[in-house]
C-alpha positions in Angstrom: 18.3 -17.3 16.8 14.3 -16.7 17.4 15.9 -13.3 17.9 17.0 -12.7 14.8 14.4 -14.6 12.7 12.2 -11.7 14.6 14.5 -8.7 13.7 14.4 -9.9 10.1 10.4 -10.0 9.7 10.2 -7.1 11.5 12.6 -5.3 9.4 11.0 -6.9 6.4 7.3 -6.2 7.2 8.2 -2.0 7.8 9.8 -2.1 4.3 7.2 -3.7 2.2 4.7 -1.6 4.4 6.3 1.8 3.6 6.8 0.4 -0.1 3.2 -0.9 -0.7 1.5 2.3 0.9 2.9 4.5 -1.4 2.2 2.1 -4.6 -1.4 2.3 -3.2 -1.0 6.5 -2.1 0.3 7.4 -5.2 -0.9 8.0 -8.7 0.8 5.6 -11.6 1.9 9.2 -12.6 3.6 10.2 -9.1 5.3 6.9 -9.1 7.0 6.9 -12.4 8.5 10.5 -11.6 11.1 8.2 -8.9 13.5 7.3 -11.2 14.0 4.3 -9.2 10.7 3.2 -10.0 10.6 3.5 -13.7 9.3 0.0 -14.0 6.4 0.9 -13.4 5.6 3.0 -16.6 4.8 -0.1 -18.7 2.3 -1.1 -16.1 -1.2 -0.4 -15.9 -2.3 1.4 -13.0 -4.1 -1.6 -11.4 -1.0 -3.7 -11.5 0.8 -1.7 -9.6 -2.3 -1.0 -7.2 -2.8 -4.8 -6.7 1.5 -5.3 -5.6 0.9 -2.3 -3.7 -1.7 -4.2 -1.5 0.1 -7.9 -1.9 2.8 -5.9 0.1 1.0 -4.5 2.4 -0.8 -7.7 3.0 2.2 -9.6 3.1 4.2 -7.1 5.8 0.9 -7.3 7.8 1.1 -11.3 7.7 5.0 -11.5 9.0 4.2 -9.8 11.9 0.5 -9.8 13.3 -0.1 -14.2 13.4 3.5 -14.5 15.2 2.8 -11.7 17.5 -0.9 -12.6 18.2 0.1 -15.8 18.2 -3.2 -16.8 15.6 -2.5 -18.8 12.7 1.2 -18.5 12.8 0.6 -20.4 9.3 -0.2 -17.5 7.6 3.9 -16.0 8.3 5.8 -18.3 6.3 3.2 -18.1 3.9 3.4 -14.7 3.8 6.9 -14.6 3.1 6.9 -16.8 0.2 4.4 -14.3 -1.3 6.7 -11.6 -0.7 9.7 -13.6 -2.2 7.4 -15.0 -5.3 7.0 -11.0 -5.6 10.7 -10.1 -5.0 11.5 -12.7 -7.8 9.4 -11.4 -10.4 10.7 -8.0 -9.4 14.4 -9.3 -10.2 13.7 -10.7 -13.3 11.5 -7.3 -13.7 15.1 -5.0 -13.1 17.2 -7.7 -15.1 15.0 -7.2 -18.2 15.5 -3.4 -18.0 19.2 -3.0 -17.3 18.9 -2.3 -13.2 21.4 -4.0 -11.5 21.4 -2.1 -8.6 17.4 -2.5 -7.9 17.9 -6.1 -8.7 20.4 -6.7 -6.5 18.3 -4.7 -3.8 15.6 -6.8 -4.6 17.8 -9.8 -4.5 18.6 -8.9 -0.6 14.7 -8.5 0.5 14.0 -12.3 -1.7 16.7 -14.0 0.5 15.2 -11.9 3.8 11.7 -13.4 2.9 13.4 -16.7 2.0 15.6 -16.8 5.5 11.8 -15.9 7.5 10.2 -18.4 5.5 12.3 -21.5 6.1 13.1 -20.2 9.7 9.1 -20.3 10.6 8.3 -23.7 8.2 11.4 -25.5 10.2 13.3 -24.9 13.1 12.0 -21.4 14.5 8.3 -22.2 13.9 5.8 -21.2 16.1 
């Protein structure tokens, strides 16, 4: 099961990493022009700077402490930062109609969820 609980973060931290480096890449006006990210056009630019580098941080914190084995703490941690930002980004999508990136979103919540009580309980490090 460690196995898993491993393939999880690891999937996990490459998405949020590819996702929160291109918030931070990437003008407010480059990312509005995905129409999968239209959220984001209410937003000021900081906003979506700052969960740009929450992800980042977060992916970064699922996989280095485990794998370096200092301050394992910090990975379940992490993940319930990613899932308190997956949850706002549901209710985010609900609010404007976009079932399909909410229910997207509502995948990577239960992946950081899973990691989360995985490393707190029985898989911790």
């Amino acid at each position: 099961m460690n196995l898993v609980v491993w393939i999880v973060t690891g999937l996990l931290a490459a998405l949020f990493l590819m996702a929160g480096s291109m918030k931070l890449a990437k003008s407010k006006e480059q990312i509005v022009t995905d129409p999968r990210m239209g959220w984001a056009e209410p937003m000021p630019p900081g906003v979506i700077k700052l969960i740009g580098a929450a992800e980042v941080l977060g992916a970064l914190g699922l996989v280095l402490p485990g794998a370096l084995e200092i301050a394992t703490g910090l990975v379940p941690a992490a993940a319930i930062g990613l899932a308190v930002i997956m949850a706002a980004a549901v209710v985010t999508h609900l609010r404007r109609g976009e079932s399909q990136s909410a229910a997207l979103t509502v995948v990577l919540l239960a992946g950081c969820l899973f990691v989360a009580v995985e490393r707190l309980g029985p898989r911790s490090f």
